[in-house]
mmCIF file as Biopython writes it, N, C-alpha, C and O atoms, coordinates in Angstrom:
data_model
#
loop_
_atom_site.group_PDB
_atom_site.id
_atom_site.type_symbol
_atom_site.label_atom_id
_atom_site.label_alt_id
_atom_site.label_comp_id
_atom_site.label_asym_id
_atom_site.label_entity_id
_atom_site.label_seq_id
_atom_site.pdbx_PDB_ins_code
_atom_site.Cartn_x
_atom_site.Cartn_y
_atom_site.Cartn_z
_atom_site.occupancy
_atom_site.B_iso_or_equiv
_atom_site.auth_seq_id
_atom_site.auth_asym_id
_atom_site.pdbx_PDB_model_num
ATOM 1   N N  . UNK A ? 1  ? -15.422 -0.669  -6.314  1.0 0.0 1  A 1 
ATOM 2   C CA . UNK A ? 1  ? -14.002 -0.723  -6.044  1.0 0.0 1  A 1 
ATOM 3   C C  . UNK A ? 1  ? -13.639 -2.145  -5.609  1.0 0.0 1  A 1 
ATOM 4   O O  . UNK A ? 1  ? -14.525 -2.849  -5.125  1.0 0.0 1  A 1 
ATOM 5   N N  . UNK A ? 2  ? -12.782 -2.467  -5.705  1.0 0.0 2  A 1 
ATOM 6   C CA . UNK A ? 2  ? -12.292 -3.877  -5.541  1.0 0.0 2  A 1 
ATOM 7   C C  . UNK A ? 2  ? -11.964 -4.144  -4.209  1.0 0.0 2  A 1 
ATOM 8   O O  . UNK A ? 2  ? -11.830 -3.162  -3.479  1.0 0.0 2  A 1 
ATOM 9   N N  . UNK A ? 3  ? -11.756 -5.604  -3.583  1.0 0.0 3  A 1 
ATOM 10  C CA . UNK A ? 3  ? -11.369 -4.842  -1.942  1.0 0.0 3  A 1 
ATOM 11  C C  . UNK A ? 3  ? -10.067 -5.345  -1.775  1.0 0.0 3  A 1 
ATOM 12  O O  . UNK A ? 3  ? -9.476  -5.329  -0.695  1.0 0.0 3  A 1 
ATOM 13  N N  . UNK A ? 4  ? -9.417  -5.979  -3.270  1.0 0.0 4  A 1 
ATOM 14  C CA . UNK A ? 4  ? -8.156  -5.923  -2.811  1.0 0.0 4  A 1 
ATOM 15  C C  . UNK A ? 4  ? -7.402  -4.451  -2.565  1.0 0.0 4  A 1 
ATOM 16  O O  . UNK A ? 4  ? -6.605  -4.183  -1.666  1.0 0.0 4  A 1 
ATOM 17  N N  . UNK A ? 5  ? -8.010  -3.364  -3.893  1.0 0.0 5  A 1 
ATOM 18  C CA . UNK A ? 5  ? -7.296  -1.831  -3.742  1.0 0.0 5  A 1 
ATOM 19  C C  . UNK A ? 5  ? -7.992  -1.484  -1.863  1.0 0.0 5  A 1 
ATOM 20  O O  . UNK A ? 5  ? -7.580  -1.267  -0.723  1.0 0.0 5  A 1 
ATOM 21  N N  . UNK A ? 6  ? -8.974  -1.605  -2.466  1.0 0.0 6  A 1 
ATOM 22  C CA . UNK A ? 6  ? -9.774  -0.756  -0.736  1.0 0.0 6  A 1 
ATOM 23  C C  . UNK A ? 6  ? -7.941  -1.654  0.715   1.0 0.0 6  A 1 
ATOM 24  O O  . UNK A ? 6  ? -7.115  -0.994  1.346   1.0 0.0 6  A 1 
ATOM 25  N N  . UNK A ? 7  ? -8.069  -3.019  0.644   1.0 0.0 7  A 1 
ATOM 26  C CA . UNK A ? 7  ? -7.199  -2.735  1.742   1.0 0.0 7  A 1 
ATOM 27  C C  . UNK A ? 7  ? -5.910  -2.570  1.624   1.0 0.0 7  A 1 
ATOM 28  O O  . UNK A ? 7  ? -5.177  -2.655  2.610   1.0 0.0 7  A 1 
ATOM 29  N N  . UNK A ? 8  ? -5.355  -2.259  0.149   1.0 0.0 8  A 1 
ATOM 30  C CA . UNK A ? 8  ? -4.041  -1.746  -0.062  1.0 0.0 8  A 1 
ATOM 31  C C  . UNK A ? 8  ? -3.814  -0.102  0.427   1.0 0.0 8  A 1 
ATOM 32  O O  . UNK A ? 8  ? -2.791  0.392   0.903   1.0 0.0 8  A 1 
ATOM 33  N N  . UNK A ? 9  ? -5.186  0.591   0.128   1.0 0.0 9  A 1 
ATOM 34  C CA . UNK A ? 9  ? -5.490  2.164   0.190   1.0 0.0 9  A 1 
ATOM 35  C C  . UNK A ? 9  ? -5.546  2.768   1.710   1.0 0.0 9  A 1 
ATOM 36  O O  . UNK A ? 9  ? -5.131  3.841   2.147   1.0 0.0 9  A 1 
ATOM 37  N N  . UNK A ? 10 ? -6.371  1.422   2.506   1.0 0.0 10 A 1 
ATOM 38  C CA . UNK A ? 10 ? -6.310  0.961   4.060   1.0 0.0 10 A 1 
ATOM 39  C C  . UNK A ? 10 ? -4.386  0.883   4.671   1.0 0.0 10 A 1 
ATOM 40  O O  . UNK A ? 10 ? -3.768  1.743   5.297   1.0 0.0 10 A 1 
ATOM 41  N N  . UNK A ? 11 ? -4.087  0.040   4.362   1.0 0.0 11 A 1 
ATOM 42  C CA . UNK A ? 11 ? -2.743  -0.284  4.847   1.0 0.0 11 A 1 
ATOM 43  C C  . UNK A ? 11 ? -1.910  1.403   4.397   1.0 0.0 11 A 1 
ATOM 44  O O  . UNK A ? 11 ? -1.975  2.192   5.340   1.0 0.0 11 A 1 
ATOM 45  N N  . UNK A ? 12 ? -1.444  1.769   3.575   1.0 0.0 12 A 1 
ATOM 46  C CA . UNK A ? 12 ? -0.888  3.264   3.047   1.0 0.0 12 A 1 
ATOM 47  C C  . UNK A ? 12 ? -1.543  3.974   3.979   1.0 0.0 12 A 1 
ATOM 48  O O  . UNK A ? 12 ? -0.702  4.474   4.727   1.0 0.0 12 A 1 
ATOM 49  N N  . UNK A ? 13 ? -2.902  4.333   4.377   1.0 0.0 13 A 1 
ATOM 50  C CA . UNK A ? 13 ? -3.297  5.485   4.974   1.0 0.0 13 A 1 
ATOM 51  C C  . UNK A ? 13 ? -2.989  4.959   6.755   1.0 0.0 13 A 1 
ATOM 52  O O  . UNK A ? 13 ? -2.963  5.774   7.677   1.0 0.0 13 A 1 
ATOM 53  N N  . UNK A ? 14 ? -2.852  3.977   6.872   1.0 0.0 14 A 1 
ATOM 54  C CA . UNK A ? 14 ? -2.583  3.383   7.914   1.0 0.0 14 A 1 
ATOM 55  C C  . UNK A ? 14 ? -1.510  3.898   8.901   1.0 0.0 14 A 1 
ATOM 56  O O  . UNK A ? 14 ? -1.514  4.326   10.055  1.0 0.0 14 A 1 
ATOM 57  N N  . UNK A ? 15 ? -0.246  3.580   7.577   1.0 0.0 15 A 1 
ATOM 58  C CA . UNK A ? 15 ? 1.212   3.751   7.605   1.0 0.0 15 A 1 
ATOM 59  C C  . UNK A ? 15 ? 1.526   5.197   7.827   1.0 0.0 15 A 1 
ATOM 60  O O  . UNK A ? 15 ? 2.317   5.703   8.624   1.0 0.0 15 A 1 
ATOM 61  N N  . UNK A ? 16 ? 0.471   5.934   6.655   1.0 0.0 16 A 1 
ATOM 62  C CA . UNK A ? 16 ? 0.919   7.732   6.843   1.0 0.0 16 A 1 
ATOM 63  C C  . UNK A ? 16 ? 0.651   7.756   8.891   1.0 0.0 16 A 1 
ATOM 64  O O  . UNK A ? 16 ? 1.518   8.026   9.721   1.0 0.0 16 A 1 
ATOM 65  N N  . UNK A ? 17 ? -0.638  7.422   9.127   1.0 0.0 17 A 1 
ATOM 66  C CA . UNK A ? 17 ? -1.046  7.424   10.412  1.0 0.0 17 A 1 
ATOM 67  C C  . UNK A ? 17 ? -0.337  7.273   11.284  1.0 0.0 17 A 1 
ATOM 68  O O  . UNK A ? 17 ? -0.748  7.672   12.374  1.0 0.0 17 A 1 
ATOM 69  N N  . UNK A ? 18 ? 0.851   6.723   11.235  1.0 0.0 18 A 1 
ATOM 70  C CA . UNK A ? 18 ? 1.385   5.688   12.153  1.0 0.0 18 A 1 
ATOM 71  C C  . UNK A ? 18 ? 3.304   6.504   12.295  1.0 0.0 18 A 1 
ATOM 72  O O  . UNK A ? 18 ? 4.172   6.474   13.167  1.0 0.0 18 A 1 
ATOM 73  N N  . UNK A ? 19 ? 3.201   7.085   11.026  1.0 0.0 19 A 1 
ATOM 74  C CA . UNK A ? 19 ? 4.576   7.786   10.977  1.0 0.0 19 A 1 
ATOM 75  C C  . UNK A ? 19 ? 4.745   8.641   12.570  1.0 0.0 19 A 1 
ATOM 76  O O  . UNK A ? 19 ? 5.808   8.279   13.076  1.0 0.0 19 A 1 
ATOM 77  N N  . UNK A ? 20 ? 4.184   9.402   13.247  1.0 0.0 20 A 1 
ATOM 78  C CA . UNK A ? 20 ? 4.564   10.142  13.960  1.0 0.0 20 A 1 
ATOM 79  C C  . UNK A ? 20 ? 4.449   9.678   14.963  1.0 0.0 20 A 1 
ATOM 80  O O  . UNK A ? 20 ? 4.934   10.392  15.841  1.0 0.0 20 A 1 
ATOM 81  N N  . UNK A ? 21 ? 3.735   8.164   15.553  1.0 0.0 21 A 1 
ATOM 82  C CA . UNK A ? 21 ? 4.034   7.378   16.651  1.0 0.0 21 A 1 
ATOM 83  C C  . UNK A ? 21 ? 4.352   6.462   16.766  1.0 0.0 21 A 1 
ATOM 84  O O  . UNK A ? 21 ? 4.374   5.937   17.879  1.0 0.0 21 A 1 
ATOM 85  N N  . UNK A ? 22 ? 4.845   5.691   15.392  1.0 0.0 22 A 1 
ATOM 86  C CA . UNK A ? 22 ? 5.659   4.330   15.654  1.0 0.0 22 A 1 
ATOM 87  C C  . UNK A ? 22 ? 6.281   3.901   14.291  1.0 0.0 22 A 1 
ATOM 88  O O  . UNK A ? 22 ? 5.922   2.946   13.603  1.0 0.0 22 A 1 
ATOM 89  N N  . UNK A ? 23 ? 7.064   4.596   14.087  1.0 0.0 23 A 1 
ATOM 90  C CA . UNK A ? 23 ? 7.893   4.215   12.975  1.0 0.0 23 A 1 
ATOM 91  C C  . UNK A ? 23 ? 8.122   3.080   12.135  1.0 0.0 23 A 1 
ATOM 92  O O  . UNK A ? 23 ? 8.212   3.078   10.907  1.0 0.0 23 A 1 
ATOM 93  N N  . UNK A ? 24 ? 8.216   2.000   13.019  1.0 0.0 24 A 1 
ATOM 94  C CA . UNK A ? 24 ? 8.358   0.587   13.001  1.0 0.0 24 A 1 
ATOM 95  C C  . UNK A ? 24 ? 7.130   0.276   12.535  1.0 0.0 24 A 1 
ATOM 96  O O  . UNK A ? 24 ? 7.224   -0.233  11.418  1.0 0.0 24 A 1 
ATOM 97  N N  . UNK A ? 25 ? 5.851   0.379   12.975  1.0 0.0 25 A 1 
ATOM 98  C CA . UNK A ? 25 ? 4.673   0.011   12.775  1.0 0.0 25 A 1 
ATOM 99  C C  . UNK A ? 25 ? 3.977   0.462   11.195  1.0 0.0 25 A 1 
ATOM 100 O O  . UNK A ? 25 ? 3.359   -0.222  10.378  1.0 0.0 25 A 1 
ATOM 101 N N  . UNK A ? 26 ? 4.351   1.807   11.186  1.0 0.0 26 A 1 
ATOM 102 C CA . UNK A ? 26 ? 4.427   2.578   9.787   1.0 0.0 26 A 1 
ATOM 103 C C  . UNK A ? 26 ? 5.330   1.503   8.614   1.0 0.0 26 A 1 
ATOM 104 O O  . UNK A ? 26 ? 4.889   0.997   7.582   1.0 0.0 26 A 1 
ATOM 105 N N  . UNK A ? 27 ? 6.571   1.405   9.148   1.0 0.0 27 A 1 
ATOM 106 C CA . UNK A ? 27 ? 7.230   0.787   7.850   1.0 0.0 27 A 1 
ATOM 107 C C  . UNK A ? 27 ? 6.384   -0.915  7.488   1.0 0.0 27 A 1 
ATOM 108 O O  . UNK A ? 27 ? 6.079   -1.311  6.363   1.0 0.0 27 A 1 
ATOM 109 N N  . UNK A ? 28 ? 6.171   -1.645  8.764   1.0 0.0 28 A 1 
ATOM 110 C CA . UNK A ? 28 ? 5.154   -2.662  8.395   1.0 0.0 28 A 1 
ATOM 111 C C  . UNK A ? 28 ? 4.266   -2.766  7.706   1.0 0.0 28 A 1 
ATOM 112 O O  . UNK A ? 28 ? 4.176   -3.703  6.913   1.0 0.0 28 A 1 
ATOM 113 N N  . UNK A ? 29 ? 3.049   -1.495  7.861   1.0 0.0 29 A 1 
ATOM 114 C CA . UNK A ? 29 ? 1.938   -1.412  6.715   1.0 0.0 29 A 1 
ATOM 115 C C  . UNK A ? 29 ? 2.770   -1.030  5.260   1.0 0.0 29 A 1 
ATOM 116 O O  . UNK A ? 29 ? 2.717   -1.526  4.135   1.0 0.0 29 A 1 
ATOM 117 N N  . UNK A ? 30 ? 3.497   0.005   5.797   1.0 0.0 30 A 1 
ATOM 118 C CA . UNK A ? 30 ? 3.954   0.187   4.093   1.0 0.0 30 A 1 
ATOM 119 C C  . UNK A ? 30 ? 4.541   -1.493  2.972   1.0 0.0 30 A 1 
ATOM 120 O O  . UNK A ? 30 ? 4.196   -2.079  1.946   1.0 0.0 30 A 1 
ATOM 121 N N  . UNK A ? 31 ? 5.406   -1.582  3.876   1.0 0.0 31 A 1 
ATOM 122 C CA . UNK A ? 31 ? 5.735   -2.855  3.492   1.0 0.0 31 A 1 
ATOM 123 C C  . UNK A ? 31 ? 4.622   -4.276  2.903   1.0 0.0 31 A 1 
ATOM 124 O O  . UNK A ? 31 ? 4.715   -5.204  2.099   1.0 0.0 31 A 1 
ATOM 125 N N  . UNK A ? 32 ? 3.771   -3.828  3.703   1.0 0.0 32 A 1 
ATOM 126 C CA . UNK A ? 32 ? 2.476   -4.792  3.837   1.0 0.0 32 A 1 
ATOM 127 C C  . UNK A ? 32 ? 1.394   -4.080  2.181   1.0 0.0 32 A 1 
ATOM 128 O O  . UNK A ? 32 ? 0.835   -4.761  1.321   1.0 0.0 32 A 1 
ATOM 129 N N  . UNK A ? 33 ? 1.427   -3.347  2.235   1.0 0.0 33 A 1 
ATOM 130 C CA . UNK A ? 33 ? 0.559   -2.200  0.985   1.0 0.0 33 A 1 
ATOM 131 C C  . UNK A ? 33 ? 1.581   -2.590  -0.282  1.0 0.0 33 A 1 
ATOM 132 O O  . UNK A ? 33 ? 1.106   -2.878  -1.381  1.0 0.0 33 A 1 
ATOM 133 N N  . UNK A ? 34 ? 2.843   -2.578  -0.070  1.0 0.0 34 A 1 
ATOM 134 C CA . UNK A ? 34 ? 3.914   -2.713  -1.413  1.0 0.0 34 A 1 
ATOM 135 C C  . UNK A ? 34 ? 4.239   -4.405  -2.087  1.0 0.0 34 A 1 
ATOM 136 O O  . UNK A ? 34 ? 4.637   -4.822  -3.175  1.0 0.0 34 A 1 
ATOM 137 N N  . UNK A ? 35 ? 3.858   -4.996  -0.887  1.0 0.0 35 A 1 
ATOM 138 C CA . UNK A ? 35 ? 3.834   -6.604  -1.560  1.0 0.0 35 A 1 
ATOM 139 C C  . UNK A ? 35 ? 2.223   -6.742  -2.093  1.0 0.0 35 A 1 
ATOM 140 O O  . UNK A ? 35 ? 2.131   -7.384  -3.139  1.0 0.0 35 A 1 
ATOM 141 N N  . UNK A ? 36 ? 1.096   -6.301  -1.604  1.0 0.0 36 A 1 
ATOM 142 C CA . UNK A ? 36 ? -0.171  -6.376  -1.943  1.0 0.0 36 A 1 
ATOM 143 C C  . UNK A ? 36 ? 0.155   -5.492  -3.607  1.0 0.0 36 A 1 
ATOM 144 O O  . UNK A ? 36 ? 0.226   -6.284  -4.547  1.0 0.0 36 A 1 
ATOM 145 N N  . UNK A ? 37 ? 0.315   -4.200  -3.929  1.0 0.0 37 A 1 
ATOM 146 C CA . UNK A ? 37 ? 0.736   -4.095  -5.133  1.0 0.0 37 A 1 
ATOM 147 C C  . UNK A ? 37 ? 1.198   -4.576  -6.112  1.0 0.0 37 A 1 
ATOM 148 O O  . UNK A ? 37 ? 0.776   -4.605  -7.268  1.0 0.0 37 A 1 
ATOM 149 N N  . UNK A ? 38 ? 2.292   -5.057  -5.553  1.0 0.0 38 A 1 
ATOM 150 C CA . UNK A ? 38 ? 2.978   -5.864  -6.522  1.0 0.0 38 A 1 
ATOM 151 C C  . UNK A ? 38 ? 1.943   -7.188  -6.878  1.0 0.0 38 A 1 
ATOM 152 O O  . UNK A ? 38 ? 1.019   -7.126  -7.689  1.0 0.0 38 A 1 
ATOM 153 N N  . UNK A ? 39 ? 2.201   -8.018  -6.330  1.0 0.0 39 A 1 
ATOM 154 C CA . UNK A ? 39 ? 0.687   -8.767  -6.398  1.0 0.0 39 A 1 
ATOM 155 C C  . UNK A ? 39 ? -0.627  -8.686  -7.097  1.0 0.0 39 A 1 
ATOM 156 O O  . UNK A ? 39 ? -1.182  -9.512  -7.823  1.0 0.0 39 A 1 
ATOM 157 N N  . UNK A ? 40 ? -1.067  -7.261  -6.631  1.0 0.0 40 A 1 
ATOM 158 C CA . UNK A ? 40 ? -2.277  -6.943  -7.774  1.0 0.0 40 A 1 
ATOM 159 C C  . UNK A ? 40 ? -2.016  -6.461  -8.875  1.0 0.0 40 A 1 
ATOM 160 O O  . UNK A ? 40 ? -2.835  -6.127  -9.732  1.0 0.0 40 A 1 
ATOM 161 N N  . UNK A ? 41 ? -0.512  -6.369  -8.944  1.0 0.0 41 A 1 
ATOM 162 C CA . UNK A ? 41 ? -0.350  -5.563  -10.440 1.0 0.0 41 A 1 
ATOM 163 C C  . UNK A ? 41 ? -0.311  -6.594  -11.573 1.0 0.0 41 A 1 
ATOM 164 O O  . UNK A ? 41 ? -0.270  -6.207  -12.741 1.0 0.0 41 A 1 
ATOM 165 N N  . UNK A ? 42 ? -0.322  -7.861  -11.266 1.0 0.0 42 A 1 
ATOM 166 C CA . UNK A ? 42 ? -0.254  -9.099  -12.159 1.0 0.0 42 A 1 
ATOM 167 C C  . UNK A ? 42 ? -1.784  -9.260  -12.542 1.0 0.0 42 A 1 
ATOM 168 O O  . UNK A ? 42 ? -2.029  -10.270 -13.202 1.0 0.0 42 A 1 
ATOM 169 N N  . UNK A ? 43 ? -2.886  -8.409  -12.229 1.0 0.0 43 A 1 
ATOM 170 C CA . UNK A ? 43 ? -4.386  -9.085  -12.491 1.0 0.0 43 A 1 
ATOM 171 C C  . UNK A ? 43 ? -4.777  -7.742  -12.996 1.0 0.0 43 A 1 
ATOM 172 O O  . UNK A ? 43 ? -4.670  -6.593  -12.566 1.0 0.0 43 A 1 
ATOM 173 N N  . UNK A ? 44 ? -5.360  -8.402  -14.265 1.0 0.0 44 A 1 
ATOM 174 C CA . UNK A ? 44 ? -5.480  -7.383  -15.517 1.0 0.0 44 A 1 
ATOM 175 C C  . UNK A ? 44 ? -6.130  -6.425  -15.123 1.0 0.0 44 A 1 
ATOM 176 O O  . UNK A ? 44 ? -5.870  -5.222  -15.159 1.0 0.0 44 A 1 
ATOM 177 N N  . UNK A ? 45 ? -7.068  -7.018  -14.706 1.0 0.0 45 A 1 
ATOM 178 C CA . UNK A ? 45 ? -8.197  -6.104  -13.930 1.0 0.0 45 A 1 
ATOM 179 C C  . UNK A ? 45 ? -7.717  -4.492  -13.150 1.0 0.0 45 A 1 
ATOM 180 O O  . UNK A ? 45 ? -8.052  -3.315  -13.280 1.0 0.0 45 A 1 
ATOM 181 N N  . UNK A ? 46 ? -6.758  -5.272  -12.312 1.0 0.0 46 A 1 
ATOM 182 C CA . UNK A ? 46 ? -6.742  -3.707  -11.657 1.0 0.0 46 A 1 
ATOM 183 C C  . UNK A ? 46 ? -5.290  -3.640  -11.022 1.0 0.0 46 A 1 
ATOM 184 O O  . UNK A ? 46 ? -4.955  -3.278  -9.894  1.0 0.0 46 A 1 
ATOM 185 N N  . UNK A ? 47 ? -4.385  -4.184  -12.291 1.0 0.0 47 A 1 
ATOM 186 C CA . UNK A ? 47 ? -2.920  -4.105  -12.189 1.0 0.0 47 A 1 
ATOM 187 C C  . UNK A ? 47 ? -2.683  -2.214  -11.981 1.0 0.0 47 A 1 
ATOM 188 O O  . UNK A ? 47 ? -2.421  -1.502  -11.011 1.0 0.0 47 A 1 
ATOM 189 N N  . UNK A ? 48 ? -2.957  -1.935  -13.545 1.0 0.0 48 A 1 
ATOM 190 C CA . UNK A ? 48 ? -2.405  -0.458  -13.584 1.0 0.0 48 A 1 
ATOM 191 C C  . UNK A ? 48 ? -2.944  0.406   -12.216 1.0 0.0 48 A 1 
ATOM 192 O O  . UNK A ? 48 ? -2.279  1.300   -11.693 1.0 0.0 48 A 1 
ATOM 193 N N  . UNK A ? 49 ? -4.046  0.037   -11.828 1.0 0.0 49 A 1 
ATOM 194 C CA . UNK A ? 49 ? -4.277  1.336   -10.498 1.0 0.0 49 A 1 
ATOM 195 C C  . UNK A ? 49 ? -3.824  0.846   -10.001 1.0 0.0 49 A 1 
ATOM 196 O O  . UNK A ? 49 ? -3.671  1.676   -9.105  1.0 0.0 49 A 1 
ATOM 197 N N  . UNK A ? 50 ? -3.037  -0.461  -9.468  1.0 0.0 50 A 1 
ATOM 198 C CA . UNK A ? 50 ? -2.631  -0.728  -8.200  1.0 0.0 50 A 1 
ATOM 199 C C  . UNK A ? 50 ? -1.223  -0.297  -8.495  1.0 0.0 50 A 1 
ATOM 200 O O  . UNK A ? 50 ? -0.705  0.268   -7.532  1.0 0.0 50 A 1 
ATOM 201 N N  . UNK A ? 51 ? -0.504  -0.399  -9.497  1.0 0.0 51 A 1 
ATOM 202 C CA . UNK A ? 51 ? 0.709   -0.063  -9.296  1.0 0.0 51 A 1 
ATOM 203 C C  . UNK A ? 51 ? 0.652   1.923   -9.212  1.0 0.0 51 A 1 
ATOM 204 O O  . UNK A ? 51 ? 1.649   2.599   -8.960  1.0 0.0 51 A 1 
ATOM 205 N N  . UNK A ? 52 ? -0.402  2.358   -9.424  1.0 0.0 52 A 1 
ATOM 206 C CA . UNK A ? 52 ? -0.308  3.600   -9.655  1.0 0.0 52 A 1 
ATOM 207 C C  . UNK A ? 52 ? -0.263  4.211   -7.884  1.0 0.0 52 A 1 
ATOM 208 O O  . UNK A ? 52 ? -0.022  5.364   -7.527  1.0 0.0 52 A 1 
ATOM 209 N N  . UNK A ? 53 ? -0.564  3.073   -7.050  1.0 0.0 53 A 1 
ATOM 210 C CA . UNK A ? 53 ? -0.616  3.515   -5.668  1.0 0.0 53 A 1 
ATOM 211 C C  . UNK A ? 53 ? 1.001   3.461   -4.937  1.0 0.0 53 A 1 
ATOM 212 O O  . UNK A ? 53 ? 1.226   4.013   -3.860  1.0 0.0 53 A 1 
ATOM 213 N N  . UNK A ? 54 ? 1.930   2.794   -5.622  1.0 0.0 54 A 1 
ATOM 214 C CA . UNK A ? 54 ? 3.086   2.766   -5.744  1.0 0.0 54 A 1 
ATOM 215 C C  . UNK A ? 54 ? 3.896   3.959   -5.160  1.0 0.0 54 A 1 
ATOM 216 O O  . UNK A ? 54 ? 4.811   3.698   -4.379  1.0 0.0 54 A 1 
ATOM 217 N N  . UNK A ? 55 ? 3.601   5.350   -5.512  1.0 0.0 55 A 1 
ATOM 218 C CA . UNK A ? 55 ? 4.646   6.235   -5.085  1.0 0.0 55 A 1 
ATOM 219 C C  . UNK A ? 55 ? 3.972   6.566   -4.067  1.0 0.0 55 A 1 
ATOM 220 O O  . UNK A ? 55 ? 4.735   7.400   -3.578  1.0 0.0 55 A 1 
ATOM 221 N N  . UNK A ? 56 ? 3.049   6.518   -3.354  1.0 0.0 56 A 1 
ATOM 222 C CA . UNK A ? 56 ? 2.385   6.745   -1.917  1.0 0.0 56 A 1 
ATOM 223 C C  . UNK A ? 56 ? 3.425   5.787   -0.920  1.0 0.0 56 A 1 
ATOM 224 O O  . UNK A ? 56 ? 3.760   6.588   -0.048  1.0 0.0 56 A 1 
ATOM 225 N N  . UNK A ? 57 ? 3.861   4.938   -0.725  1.0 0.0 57 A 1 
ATOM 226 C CA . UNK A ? 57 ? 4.824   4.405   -0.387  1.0 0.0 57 A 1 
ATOM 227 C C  . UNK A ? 57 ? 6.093   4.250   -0.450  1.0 0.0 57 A 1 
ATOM 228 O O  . UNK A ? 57 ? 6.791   3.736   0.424   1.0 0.0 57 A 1 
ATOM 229 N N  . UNK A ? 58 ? 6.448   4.681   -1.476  1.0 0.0 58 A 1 
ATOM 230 C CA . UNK A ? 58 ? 7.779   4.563   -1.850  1.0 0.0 58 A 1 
ATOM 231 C C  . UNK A ? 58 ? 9.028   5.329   -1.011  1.0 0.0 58 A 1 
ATOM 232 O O  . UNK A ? 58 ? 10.160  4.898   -1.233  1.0 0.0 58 A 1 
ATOM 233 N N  . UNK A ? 59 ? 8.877   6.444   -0.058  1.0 0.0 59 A 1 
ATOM 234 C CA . UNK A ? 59 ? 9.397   7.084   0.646   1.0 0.0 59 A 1 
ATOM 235 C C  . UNK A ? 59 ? 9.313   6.295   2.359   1.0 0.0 59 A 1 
ATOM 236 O O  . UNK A ? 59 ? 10.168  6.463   3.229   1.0 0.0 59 A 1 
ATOM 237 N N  . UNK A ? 60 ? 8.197   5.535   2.480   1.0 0.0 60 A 1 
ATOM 238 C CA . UNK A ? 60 ? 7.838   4.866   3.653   1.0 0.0 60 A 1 
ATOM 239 C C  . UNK A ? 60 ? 8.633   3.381   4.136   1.0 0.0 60 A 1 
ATOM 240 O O  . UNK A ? 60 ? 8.804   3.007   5.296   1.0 0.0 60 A 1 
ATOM 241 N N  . UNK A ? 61 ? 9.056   2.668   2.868   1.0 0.0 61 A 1 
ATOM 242 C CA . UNK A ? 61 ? 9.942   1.326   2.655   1.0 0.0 61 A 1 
ATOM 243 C C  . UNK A ? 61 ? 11.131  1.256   3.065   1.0 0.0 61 A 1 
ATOM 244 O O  . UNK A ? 61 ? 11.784  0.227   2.892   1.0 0.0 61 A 1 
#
């Protein structure tokens, strides 16, 4: 696995974590996981899974 996905997958599970005691802190990782996506989605390599991690966040932004 790559470790750019590993700490995009890190930051998302982070954020779910974080929803029920700090809201603020939650929207940071998400935020933080959705620019790392975007980002990896430009490298051939492992564009498509990274954007496929996309709707795990998308409610969190």
């Amino acid at each position: 696995m790559n470790a750019t996905l590993a700490a995009i997958r890190t930051d998302i599970r982070t954020a779910y974590e974080l929803i029920a005691t700090d809201e603020q802190r939650a929207t940071q990782y998400a935020r933080s996981a959705q620019s790392a996506i975007i980002e990896a989605s430009f490298d051939p390599e492992i564009g498509e899974e990274a954007m496929g991690l996309m709707w795990m966040i998308t409610d969190l932004v």
